[in-house]
C-alpha positions in Angstrom: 154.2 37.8 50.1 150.3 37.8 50.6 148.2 35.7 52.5 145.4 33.1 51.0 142.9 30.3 52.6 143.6 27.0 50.9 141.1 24.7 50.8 142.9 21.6 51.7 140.1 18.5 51.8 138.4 17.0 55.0 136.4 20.7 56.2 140.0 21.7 56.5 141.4 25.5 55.2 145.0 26.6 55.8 146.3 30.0 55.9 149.3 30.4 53.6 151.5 32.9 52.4 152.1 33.4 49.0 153.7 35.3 46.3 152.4 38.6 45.0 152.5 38.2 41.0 151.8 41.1 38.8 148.6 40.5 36.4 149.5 39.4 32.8 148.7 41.6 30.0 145.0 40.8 29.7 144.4 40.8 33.9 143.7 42.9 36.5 144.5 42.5 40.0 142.6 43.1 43.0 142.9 43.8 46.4 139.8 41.8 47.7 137.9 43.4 50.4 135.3 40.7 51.2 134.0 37.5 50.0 131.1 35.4 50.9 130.0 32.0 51.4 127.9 30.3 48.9 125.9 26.9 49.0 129.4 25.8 46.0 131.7 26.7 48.3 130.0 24.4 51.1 130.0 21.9 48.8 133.4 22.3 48.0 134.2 22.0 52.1 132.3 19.5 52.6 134.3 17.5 50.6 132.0 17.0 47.6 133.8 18.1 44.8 137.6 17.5 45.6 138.0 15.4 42.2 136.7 18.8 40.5 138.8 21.1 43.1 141.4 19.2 44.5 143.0 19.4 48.2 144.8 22.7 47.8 142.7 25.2 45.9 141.6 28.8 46.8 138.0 28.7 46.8 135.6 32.2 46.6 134.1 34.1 44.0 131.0 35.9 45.6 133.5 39.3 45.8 134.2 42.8 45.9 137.5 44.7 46.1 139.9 47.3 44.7 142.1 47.1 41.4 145.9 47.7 42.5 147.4 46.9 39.0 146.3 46.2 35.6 147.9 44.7 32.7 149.2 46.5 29.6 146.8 45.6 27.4 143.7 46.2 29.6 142.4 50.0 28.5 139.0 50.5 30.3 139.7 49.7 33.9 142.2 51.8 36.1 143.6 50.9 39.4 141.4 52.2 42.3 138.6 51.5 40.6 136.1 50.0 43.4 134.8 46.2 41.4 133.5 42.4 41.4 134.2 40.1 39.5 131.7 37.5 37.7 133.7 34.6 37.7 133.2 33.1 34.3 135.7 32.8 31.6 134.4 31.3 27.6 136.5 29.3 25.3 134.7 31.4 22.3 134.7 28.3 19.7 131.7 26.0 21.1 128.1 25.9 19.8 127.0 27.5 22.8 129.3 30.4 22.5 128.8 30.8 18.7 125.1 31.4 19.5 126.2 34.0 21.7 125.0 32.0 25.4 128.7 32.4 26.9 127.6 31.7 30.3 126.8 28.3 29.8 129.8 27.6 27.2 130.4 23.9 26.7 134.1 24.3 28.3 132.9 27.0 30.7 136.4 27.7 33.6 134.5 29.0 36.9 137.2 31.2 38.6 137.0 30.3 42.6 136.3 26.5 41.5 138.4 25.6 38.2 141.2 28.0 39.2 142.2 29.6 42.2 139.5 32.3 43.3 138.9 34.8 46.1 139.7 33.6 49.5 143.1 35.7 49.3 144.2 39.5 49.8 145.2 40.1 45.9 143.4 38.3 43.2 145.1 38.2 39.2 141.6 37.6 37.1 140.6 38.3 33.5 139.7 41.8 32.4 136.7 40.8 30.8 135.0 38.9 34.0 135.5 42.6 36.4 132.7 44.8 36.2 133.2 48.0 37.4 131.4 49.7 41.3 129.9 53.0 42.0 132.4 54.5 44.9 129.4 55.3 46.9 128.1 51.3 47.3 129.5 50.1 49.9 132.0 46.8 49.6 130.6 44.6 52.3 127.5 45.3 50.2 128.7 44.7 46.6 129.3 41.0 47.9 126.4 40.3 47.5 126.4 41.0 43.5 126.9 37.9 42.5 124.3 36.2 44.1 121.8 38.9 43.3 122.9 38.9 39.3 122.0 34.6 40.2 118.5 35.8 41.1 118.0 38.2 38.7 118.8 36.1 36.1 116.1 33.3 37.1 113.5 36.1 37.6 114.5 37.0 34.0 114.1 33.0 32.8 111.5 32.9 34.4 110.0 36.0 32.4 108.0 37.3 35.6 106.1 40.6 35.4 104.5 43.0 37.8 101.0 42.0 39.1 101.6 38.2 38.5 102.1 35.4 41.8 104.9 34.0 42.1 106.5 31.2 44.6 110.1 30.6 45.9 110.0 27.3 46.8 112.9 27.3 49.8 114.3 30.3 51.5 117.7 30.0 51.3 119.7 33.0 50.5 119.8 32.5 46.7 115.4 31.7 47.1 115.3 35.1 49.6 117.2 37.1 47.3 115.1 36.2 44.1 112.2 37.0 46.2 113.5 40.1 46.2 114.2 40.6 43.0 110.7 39.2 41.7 108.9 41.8 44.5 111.1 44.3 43.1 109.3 43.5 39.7 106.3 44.2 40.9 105.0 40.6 41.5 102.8 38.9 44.8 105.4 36.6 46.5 104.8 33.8 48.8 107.7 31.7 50.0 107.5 28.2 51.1 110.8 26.8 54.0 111.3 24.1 56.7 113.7 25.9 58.6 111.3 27.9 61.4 114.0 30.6 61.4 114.2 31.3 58.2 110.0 31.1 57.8 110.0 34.3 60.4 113.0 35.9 57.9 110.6 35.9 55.0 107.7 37.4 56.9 110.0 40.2 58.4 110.7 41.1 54.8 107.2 41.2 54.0 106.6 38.3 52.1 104.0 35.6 52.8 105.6 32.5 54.1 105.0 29.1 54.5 105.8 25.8 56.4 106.6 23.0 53.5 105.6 20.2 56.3 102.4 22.0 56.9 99.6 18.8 56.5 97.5 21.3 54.1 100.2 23.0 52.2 98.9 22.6 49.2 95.3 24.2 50.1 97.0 26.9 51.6 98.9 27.8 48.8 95.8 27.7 46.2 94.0 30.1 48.8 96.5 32.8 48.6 96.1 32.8 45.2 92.2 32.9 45.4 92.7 29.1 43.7 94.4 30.3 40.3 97.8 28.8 41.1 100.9 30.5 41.1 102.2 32.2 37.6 105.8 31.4 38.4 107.4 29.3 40.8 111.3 28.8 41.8 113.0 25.6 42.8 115.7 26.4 45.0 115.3 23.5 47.0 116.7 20.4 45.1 114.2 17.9 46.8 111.3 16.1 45.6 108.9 17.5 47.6 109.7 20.3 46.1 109.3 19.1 42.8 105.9 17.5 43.2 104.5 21.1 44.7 105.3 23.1 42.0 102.7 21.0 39.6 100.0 21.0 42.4 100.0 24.5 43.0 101.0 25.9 39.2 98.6 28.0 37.8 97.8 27.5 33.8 100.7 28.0 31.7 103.2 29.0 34.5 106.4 29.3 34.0 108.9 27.1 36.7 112.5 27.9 37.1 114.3 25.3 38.1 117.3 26.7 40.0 118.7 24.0 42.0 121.0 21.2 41.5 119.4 18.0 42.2 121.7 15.0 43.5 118.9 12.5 42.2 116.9 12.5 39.2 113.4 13.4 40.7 109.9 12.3 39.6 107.9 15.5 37.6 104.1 14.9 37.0 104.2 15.2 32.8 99.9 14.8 32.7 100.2 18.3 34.7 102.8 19.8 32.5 100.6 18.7 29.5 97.1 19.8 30.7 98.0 22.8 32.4 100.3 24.0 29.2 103.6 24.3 32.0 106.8 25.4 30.9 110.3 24.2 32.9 112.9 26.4 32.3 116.8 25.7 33.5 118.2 28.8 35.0 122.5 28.5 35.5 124.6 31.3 36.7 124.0 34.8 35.0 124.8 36.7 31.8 126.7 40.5 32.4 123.6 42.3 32.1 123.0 40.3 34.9 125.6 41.8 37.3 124.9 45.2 35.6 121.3 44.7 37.5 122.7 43.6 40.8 124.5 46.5 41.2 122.0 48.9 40.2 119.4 47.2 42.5 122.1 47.5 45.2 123.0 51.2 44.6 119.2 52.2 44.7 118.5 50.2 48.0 116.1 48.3 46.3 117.5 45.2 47.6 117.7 44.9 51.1 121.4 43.9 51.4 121.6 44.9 55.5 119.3 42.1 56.4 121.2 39.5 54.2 124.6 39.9 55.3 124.2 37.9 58.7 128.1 37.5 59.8 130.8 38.7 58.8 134.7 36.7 59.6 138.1 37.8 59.3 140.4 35.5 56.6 142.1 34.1 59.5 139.2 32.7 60.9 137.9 31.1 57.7 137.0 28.1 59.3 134.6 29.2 61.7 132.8 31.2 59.3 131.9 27.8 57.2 131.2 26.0 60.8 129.1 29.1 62.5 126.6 28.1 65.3 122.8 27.5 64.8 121.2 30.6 63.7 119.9 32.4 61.1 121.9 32.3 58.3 121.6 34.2 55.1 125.2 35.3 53.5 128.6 35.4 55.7 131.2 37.9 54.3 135.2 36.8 54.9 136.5 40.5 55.1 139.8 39.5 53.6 141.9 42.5 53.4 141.6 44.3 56.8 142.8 47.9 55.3 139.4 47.4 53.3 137.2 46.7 56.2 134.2 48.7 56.6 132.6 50.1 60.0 
């Protein structure tokens, strides 16, 4: 028997014991080392997507951890390998997927969400979501792949290239972390937040940062960018404030991202999209090359995963990691195998 955190509706988790399976022919399984939180899984507690989920589901998917056991017909992965997984698994037959865009297949299964996921010691997945770790990069650390291949796959929608300005609008850890990457690509970043906190994050990191209640945001934002506008621009922030900056403060034929998952269908200025030549592009999940980024980005510290990782929780206290007091908060870690705990 092993143990696993059961969502289990109303902000409630439950530490059960279950049975240890072996992987079936095509699976791996993993001995998961740590897990973070993500804005899904809040969802998910918060008791948003329990028709989706259900009331006794194991959540989790932003993980790292160790193989223990494959399955016979798995050739390229060997147990002790050090991995993550990118929770995504194709049905191979749908227009998407015949034009080669698995990621957003019409009957896409998210593992974590659709299935159970990582919020457990050993986890049976598909051999063909795991990509493989260098030993040397840390596991605490290699959390955070998912949500960097997320971020590196909008700065790649997005098409941004060194020397251009670009603008995350909201600094959550999914808007710090493409930040990153887009810096990373050589581009001017200015991020725009409510949260004071998180406002003083950004500028630690070295990026300019604004208030987005400041009365003259908009004039502010123009003058960092000598009154061109910004080249490309990030919604992360699912609001309609949001929405109506990006137009104001676009620069001609920018290219915006939209990341976020709006609740309401917002109100986008069309006049500027025509005059100024704008393109909206969606950005959802990530492709493996993708992942293959994160973790080189990782490996070569070019990512600043230290300063991201801002509590990490023990599986048995799962519920105070998704109720953790007022503070800065970029990604919590579950360590959920204590033999794999680091430091």
């Amino acid at each position: 028997m092993t143990k696993a955190a059961f969502y289990c509706g109303d902000k409630t988790f439950r530490l059960e014991s279950v049975s240890l399976n072996q992987p079936k022919d095509e699976e791996v399984q993993i001995q998961v080392a740590y897990c973070g939180i993500c804005g899904t899984d809040v969802h998910v507690y918060s008791g948003h997507m329990d028709q989706r989920v259900g009331t006794h589901r194991i959540i989790g998917h932003e993980m790292s951890g160790v193989i223990r056991a494959v399955g016979k017909d798995v050739n390229d992965l060997n147990i002790g390998d050090h991995v993550v997984v990118r929770p995504l698994s194709h049905c191979g037959q749908c227009s998407s997927c015949q034009r080669g865009l698995t990621h957003i297949c019409e009957n896409l299964v998210f593992h974590g969400l659709d299935t159970d996921g990582a919020f457990q010691e050993y986890w049976n997945v598909p051999a063909h979501t795991v990509h493989s770790l260098p030993k040397d990069l840390s596991l605490s650390y290699s959390a955070l792949v998912e949500p960097l291949a997320v971020a590196c796959h909008d700065v790649s929608r997005a098409r941004v290239v060194s020397g251009e300005e670009v603008l995350v609008i909201g600094g959550g850890p999914i808007g710090m972390l493409i930040a990153m990457v887009a810096k990373e690509a050589g581009a001017s970043v200015s991020i725009v937040e409510v949260d004071q906190e998180r406002i003083a994050f950004a500028a630690e990191l070295g990026f300019s940062s604004f208030d987005a209640r400041a009365p003259e945001l908009k004039e502010t934002l123009l003058n960092q960018t000598k009154g061109q506008g910004f080249h490309a621009i990030f919604d992360t922030s699912g609001v309609q404030a949001g929405v109506d900056l990006f137009t104001e403060v676009a620069a001609t034929r920018a290219r915006i991202c939209m990341v976020a998952i709006h609740t309401n269908k917002p109100n986008i200025d069309l006049f500027a999209f025509f005059w100024k030549e704008l393109e909206l592009v969606g950005a959802r999940v990530y492709e493996p090359e993708d992942f293959e980024q994160a973790i080189k980005l990782l490996k070569s510290k070019k990512i600043d995963a230290s300063s991201m990782i801002t509590g990490i929780y023990p599986l048995e206290e799962i519920q105070e990691a998704f109720t953790p007091a007022k503070k800065l908060s970029m990604k919590t870690l579950v360590s959920v195998s204590p033999d794999l705990m680091e430091g």
